[in-house]
Residue, then its C-alpha position, 0 to 999 in steps of 0.5 A: x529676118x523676120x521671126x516665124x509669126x512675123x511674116x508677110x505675104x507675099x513672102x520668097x524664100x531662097x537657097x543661100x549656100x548652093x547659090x553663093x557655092x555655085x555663083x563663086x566656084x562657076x565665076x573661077x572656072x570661067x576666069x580660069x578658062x578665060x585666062x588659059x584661053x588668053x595665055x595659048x600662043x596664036x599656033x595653039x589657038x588655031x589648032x582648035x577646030x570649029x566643031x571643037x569650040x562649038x563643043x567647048x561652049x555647048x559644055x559651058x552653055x549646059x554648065x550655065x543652064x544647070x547654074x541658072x536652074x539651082x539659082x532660081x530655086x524658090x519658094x513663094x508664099x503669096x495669099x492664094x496658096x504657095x508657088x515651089x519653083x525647082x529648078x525649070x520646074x514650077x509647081x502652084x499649091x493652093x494652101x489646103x493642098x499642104x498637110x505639112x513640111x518637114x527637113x529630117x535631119x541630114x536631108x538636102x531639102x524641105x518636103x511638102x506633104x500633100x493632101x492627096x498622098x503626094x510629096x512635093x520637094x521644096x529645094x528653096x529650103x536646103x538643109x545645107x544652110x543650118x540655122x537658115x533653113x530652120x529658121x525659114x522652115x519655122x516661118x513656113x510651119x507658122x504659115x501653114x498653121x495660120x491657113 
């Protein structure tokens, strides 16, 4: 990975462990749900209603769609400004909009300090990913400081 004076725009920045956390634990629910499925004898699968696996699959389609919106999570530097996507949230900054970024420590992600008093959440930057997420929130200060 590039160092922080040695980024280039445009420039995206992604959640690592919420990724790999959520892809692999939703992968085995659905293998474990596939499989039980599979194992039921034909007189339990038809005891199932319609409405039921109706349910069953609206459940997995709301399991899916909050997966999906952790995954697309992202922060992306381009020469206009920054666009911050939280989940189905999509927010476009032009750079004299950002004041500063900062993680505390034992915070769950970066935050965007605006100029008109506000804060903006960067979920992209997770504090979960350790020497990650100072490292990407070093490229993002450089950037700042260049603009």
């Amino acid at each position: 990975m590039p160092a922080a004076s040695e980024v280039t725009l445009p420039h995206t920045w992604r959640p690592l462990g919420v990724r790999l956390a959520g892809t692999a634990l939703g992968g085995m629910l659905l293998i474990v749900c596939a499989a039980a499925w599979i194992a039921f004898p034909p007189e339990v699968k038809e005891t199932f209603s319609f409405f039921q696996r109706a349910t069953l699959l609206f459940l997995g389609g709301l399991a899916f769609s909050a997966w999906f919106a952790l995954v697309r999570s992202r922060l992306v530097a381009t020469d206009a400004g920054l666009v911050v996507v939280n989940g189905y949230r999509r927010r476009d900054l032009e750079w004299a909009e950002v004041v500063a970024v900062h993680l505390p420590s034992g915070a769950p992600w970066a935050v965007l300090d605006l100029a008109d008093g506000n804060t903006c959440p960067v979920m992209a930057i997770q504090g979960s990913d350790g020497a990650r997420a100072r490292r990407d929130l070093a490229q993002l200060r450089a950037l700042l400081n260049r603009r």
